[in-house]
N, C-alpha and C positions, 0 to 999 in steps of 0.2 A: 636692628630692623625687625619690624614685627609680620609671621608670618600669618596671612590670611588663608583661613579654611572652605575652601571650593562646597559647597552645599549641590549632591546629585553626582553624577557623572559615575566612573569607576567605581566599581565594589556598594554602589548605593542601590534604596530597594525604589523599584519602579513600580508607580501604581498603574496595574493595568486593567481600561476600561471593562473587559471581558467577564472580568474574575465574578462579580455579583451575580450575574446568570448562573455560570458554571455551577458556583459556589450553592444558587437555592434551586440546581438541577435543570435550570429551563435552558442550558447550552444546548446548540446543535451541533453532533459531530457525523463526519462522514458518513459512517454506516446509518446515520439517518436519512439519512436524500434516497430519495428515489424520484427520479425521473422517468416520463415515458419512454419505453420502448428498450430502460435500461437492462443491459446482460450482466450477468455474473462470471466469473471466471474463478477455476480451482487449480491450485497449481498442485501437480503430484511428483515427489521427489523421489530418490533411491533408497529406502530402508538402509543401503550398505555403504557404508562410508567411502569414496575413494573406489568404488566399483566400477569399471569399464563397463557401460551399456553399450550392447551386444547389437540391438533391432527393439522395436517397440511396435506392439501389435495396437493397434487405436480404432480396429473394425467394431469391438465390442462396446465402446465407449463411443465412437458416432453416429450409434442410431439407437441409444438410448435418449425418450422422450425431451425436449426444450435442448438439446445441444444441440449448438449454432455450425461449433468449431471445434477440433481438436488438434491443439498448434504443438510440434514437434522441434525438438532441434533442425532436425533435417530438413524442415519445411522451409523453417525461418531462414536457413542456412540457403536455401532454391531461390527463396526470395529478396538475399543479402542482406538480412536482418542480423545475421548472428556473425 
């Protein structure tokens, strides 16, 4: 009995529509979009691995110019987010 060879499916190469944009640079990736009215967000983490944080002072960093928010464990945590 002769076995017939499946053409595509598993382990085959898919041609994807995308790739020619990409490929001569005119893709759009996220950090392109801008939307009105859109905010930024910066996430700052612990220099110390495995560090117990203690309090987090966030007076200095919310009335520096264009911040909207300054979101905390503790905040999120009031809010049931965390």
């Amino acid at each position: 009995m002769a076995t017939e060879i499946a053409h595509g499916g598993i382990g085959a190469s898919v041609k994807r529509k995308e790739d020619p944009r990409f490929i001569r640079g005119k893709g759009t990736y996220i950090d392109d979009v801008v939307l009105p009215g859109m905010l930024y967000m910066k996430i700052l983490r612990s220099p110390h691995a495995h560090a117990k944080i203690l309090s987090i002072n966030a007076d200095a960093a919310s009335v520096l110019p264009g911040v909207v928010a300054v979101v905390t464990g503790e905040l999120m945590a009031a809010h049931n987010l965390a």
